[in-house]
C-alpha positions as CSV (number, residue, x, y, z in Angstrom):
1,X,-15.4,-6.9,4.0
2,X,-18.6,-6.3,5.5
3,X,-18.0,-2.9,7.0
4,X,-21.2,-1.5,8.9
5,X,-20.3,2.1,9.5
6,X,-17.9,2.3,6.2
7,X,-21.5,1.8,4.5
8,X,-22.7,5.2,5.8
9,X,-19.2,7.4,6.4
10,X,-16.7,5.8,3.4
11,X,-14.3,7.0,6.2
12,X,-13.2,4.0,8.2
13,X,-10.5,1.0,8.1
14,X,-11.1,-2.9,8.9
15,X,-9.5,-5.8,10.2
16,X,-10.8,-9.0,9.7
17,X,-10.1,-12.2,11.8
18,X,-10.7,-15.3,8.7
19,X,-10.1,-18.8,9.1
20,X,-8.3,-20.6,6.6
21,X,-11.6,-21.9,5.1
22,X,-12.5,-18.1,4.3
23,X,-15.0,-17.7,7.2
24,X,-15.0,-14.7,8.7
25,X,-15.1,-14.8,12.3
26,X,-14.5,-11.4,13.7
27,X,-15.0,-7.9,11.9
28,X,-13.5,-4.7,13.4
29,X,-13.4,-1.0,12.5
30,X,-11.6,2.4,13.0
31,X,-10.6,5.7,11.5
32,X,-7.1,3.7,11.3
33,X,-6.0,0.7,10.2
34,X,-3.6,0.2,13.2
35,X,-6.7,0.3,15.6
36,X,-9.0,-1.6,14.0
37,X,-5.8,-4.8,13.7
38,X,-5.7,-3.9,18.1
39,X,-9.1,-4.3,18.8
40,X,-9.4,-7.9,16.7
41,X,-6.2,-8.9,18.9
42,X,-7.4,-7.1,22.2
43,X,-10.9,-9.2,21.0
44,X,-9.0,-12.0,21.9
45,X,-7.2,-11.3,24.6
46,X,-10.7,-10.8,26.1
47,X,-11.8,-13.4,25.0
48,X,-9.7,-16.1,25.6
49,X,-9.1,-16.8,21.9
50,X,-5.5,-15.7,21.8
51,X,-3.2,-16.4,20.3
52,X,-5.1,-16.7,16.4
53,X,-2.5,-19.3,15.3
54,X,-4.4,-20.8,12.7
55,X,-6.3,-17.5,11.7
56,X,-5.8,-15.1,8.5
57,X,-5.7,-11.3,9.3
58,X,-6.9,-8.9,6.8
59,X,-6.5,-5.8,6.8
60,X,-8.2,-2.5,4.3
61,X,-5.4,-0.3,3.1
62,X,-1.9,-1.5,3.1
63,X,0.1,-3.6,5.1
64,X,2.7,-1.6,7.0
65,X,5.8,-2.7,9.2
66,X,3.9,-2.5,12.2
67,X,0.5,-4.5,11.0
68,X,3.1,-7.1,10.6
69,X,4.8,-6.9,14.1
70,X,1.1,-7.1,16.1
71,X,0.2,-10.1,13.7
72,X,3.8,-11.7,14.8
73,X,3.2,-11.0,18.5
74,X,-0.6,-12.2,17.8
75,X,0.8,-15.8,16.2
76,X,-1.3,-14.8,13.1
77,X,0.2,-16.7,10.1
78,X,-1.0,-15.1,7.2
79,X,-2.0,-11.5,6.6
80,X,-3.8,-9.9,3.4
81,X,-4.4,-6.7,2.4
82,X,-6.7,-4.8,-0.2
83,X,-3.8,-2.2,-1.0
84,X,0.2,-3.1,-1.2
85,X,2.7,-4.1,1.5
86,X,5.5,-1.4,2.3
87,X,9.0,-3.3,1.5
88,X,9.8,-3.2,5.4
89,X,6.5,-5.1,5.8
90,X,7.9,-7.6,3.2
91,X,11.2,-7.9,4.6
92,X,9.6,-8.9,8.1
93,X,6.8,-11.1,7.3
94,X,9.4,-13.7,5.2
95,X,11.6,-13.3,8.1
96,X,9.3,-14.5,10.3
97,X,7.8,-16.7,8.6
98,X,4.3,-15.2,8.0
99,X,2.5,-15.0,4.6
100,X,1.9,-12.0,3.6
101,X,-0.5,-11.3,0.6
102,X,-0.8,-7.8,-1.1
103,X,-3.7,-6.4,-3.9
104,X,-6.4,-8.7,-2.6
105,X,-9.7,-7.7,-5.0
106,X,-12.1,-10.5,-6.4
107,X,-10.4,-13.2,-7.8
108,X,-6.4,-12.0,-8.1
109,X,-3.6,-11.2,-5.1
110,X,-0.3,-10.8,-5.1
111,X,1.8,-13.6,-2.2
112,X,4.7,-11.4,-1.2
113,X,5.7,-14.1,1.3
114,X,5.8,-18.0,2.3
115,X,3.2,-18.8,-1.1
116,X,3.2,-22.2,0.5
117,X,0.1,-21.4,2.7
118,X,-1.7,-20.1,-0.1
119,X,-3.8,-22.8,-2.3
C-alpha cells in the first residue's frame, strides 16, 4: 500500500478500497486497523459511493471478526489482508459469502474463503 504518513511514523494501519482490476481507488490510515476500514466506509457514505459491492477491501495487519462484519454491512465481497485472518473471521466471511484472503505479500496469498472470486 501506499501509506503517506506510515513512510515517516512506521506506526499506522491502512485500508484500501481496490477494484477488482487491482486499481486502487481509495487509501485510508490510522493508528488502528478498525478505523482506518470506518473511514473508507464512512468515505462512502459521504460520498454517495456506498455500498462498494464490486470493490476489494484490504486491510494492513490481520483480518479480525469485526473487519469482516463492517465489510458485510459495507457489501464488500472480497477482503485481503497482509497478516492472517483470526478463525472467527474465517468462520464468518464463508458464511456470508465473502472472500476472504490472508498472507497477501508480492506474488503468494493464502484464499481462506469462496476461492471462486479469486483468478
Amino acid at each position: 500500500m501506499q501509506q503517506a504518513v506510515f513512510k515517516h511514523t512506521g506506526g499506522l494501519h491502512a485500508a484500501g478500497l481496490f477494484t477488482a482490476d487491482g486499481e486502487m481507488l481509495l487509501l485510508r490510515e490510522d493508528i488502528g486497523r478498525h478505523n482506518a476500514v470506518d473511514k473508507v466506509i464512512g468515505h462512502g457514505l459521504l460520498h454517495g459511493d456506498y455500498p462498494y459491492k464490486e470493490r476489494i477491501l484490504m486491510v494492513s495487519g490481520r483480518s479480525s471478526f469485526e473487519i469482516i462484519q463492517k465489510a458485510l454491512q459495507a457489501r464488500i465481497p472480497c477482503i485481503s489482508a497482509i497478516s492472517a485472518p483470526s478463525s472467527l473471521a474465517v468462520e464468518l466471511a464463508d458464511r456470508c459469502g465473502i472472500t476472504l484472503v490472508g498472507f497477501l505479500r508480492d506474488r503468494s496469498m493464502n484464499v481462506y474463503t469462496h476461492c471462486e472470486r479469486v483468478i
